[in-house]
N, C-alpha and C positions, 0 to 999 in steps of 0.2 A: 929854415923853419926853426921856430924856437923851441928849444926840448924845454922846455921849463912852465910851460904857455899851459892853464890850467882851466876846464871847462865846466863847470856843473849842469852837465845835459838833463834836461828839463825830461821827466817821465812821458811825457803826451802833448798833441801837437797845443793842447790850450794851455801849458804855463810858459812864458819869457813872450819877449815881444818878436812881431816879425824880424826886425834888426837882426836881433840877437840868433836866432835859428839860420838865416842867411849865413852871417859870422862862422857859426858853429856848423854848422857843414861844410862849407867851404874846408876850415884848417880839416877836419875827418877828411875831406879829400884829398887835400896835399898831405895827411897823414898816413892814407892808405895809399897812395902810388909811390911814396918812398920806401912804406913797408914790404911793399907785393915785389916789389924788383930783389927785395933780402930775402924773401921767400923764396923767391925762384932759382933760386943760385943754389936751392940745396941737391947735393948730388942724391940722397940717402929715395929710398920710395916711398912715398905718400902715406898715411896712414887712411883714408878716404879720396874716392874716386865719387867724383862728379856723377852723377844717373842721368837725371831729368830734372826739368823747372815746367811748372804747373801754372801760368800765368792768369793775374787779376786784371781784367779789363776795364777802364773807366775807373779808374779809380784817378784824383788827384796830384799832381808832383806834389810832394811833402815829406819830408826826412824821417817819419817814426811811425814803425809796426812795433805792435805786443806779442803778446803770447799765443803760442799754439796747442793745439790740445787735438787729440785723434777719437775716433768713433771704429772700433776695430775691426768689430759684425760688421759695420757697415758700409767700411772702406772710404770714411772720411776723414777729412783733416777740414781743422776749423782754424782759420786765421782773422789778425782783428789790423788791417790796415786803417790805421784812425784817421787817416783824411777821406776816407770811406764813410767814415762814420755807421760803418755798419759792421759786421761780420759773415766773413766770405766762407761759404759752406763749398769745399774742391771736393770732386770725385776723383779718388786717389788712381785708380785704374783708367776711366775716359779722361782724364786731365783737363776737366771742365769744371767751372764754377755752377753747381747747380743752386743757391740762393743766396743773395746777400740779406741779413737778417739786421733791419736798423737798431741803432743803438748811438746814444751821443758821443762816446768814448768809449769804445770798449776795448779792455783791456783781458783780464784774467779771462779763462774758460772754464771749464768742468762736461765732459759728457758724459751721462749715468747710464750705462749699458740697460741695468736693470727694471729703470723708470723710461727708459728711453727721451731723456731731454737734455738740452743742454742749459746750463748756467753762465752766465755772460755776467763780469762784474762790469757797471757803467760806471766810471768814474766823472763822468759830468752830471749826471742825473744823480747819483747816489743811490745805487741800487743793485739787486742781482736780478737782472732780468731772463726767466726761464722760459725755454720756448720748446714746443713740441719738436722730436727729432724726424716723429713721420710726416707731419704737413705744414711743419715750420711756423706752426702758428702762437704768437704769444700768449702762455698761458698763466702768467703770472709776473707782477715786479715785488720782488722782496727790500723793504727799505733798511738801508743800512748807511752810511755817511758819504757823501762827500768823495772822493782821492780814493773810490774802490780801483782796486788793483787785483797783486797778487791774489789766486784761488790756488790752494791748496786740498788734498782727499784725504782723507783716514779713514780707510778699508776696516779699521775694526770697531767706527763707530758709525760708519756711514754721516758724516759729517766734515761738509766743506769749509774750511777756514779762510777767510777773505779778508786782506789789510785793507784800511779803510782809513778816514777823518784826518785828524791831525793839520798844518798849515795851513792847505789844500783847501780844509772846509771852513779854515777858523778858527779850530778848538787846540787849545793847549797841551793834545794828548791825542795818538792815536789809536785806533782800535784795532784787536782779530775780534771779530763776528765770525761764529758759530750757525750754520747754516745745517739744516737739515733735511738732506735732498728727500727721501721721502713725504713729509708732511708740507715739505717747499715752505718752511719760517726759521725764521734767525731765535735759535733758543737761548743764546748769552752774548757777553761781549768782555772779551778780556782787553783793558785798558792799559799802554804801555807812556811811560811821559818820553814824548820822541815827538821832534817835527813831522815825520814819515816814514814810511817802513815801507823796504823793498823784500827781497829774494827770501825765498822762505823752503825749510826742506824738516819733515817728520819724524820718527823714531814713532811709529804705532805700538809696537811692543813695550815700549817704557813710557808712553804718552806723553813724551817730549814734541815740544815745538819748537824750531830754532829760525830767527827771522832777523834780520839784517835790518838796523834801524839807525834813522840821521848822528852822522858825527863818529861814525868810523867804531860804532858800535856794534855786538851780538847782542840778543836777548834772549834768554831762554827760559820760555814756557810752561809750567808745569800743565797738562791738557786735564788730570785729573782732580786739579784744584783750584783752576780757571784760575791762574794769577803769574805774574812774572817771577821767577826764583833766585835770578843771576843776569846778572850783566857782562860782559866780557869785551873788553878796549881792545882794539883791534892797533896794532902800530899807525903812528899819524902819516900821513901823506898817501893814505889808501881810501878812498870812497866804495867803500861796500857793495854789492851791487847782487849778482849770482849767489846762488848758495846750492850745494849741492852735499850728499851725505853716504856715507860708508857706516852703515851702519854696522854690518860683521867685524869692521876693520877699525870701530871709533875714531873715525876719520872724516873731520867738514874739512871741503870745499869752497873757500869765499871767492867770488870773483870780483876782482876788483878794478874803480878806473885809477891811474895814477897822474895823469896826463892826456892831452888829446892823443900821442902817440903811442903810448905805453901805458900796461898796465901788470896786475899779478896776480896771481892765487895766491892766497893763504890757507896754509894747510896746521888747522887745530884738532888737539884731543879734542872727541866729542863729550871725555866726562869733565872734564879740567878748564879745556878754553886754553891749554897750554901750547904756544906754537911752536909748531914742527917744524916748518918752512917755509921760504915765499920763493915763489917760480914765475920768474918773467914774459907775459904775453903783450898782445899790441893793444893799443887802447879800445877803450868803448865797449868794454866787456859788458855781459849779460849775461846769455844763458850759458850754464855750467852743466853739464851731464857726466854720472860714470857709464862707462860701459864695464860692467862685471867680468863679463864673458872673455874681454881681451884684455881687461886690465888697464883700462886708460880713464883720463879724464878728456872732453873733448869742450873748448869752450867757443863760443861764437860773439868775433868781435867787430867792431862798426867802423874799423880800416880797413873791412873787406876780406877777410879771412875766418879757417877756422886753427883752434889754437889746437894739438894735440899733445898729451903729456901721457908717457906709459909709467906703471906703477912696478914699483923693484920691490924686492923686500929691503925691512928694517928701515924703511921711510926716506926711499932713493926714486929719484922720478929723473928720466929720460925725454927731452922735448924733442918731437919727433918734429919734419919736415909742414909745415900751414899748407893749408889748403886754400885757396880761392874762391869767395864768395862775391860781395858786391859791396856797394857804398852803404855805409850804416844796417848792412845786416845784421844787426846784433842780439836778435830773439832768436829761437829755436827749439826743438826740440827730440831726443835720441828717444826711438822707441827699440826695447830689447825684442819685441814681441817678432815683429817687424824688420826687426835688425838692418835701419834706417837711420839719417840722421837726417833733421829736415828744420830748414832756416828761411825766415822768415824774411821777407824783402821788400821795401816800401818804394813806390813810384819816384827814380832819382838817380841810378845809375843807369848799367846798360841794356835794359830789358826794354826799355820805355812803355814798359806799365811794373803794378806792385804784380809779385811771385812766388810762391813756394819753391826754393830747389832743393834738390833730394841727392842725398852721398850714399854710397853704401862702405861700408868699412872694410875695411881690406886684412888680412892675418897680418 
């Protein structure tokens, strides 16, 4: 295998052509069975134990799930298998899909405990499509551009933030759209000049917004003057991807791809942009999560593993023992509440349909 061999994996299954997605799963496979054999060889114990996998039925072979997002009252997990083209509503407890809710691409989620609905960004349609949480019925489309993706919360504005437009749509510039789940309407749109914008992570008390955007770039937010304030170049040979935040600790999280094989965190001051570090994981990174509680980062990457790194002080991190997921599972999500970690799995490895599996973390 060539270590040098460089992929720009396509966000959802409608950009690059069938060719190309063939190509690029294939090397993620032969890049995750040379990985998984280096994993296994670690003598040290696990940082995460395997639970259960929550299986999607019917759904397509196709190589790319999005994001996940939970319903806590309600003991659901929402996931968006895009050759579903729908989004799979799991009962976390009976390990059954009780509705797939259509959508052309969906990606981002949002569930508002307090409105009881959920938010689905479509990124084929262009829109945030909201749907009732007690009888699934759609009860509104919010228009916003194009290449909706990432949804992001702010708890102290009650206000979802959704990357959107940019390439994707056409336009020379991408957008965050400001969504306001009470009244269900988009009240602004902060314009960023980027081909696309991935991974995105908060600071509500300072009204920072920090979002991962084309070309190995940060962008940072100001939420209280709806405008970009700072740019921050990230080292070349890293494609941006995950983003994850320390807020007590002034400490981002980038997860990055660097190779089909290999990939990294980059670890920046949150006031500065100044880097700390970079810590080597397997490629196809995505979702990035801390866990507070034990002091780790944990990242989920699309050569079948999960990545885990413990936090030292004075900015010393320990790469603990990967964990075993599947082909391209590279979405996920750690809930503390819960104190789960749960990865997202598209119809393609060894399940033969798409999945939820579920870790529980270990001391």
């Amino acid at each position: 295998m060539n270590q040098e061999l460089r992929l720009n994996c396509p966000a959802n299954v409608g950009r690059g052509s069938k060719r190309w997605r063939l190509f690029a799963t294939a090397a993620v496979m032969l890049a995750a069975s040379q990985l998984t054999n280096v994993a296994a060889a670690s003598p040290q114990s696990k940082p995460l134990v395997f639970e259960r996998t929550i299986k999607i039925p019917d759904v397509p072979v196709a190589p790319y799930t999005d994001y996940l997002s939970l319903d806590l009252a309600g003991g659901r997990i929402f996931a968006t298998p895009l050759a579903a083209r729908a989004v799979a509503v799991l009962d976390l407890k009976k390990e059954t899909v009780l509705k797939m809710l259509p959508a052309g691409s969906p990606r981002g989620t949002y569930y508002s405990p307090t409105s009881k609905r959920l938010f689905v960004a479509d990124g084929e349609s262009g829109d945030v499509k909201v749907f009732s949480g007690e009888d699934y019925s759609l009860v509104k489309k919010i228009p916003v551009a194009v290449g909706a993706d990432v949804m992001i919360y702010d708890k102290t504005t009650n206000l979802i933030y959704v990357n959107n437009g940019g390439d994707e749509a056409g336009m020379d510039h991408a957008l965050v759209s400001a969504i306001d789940v009470d009244r269900m309407e988009k009240v602004f749109d902060i314009p960023i000049a980027t081909k696309s914008l991935e991974g995105a992570a908060i600071d509500s008390g300072k009204q920072l917004l920090y979002v991962n955007a084309e070309g190995g770039e940060l962008a940072v937010v100001d939420l209280s003057k709806r405008q970009k304030i700072a740019t921050w170049k990230l080292p070349s040979g890293h494609r941006n991807m995950g983003l994850a935040l320390d807020a007590s600790h002034n400490r981002l999280y980038v997860a990055c791809r660097d190779s089909s094989m290999y990939g990294s965190i980059i670890v920046l001051d949150a006031a500065s942009g100044r880097q700390i570090a970079i810590l080597p994981i397997g490629g196809w990174a995505d979702g990035i999560f801390l866990d507070q509680k034990r002091r780790r980062i944990y990242v989920s990457v699309g050569v079948g593993h999960i990545e885990t790194y413990a936090i030292g002080d004075k900015d010393t991190y320990q790469r603990l023992p990967a964990v075993d997921t599947d082909i391209l599972a590279k979405t996920s999500l750690y809930s503390p509440e819960l104190d789960r970690f749960y990865v997202s799995v598209p119809h393609l490895g060894n399940f033969g349909s798409a999945a939820v599996m579920i870790y529980q973390p270990k001391p």
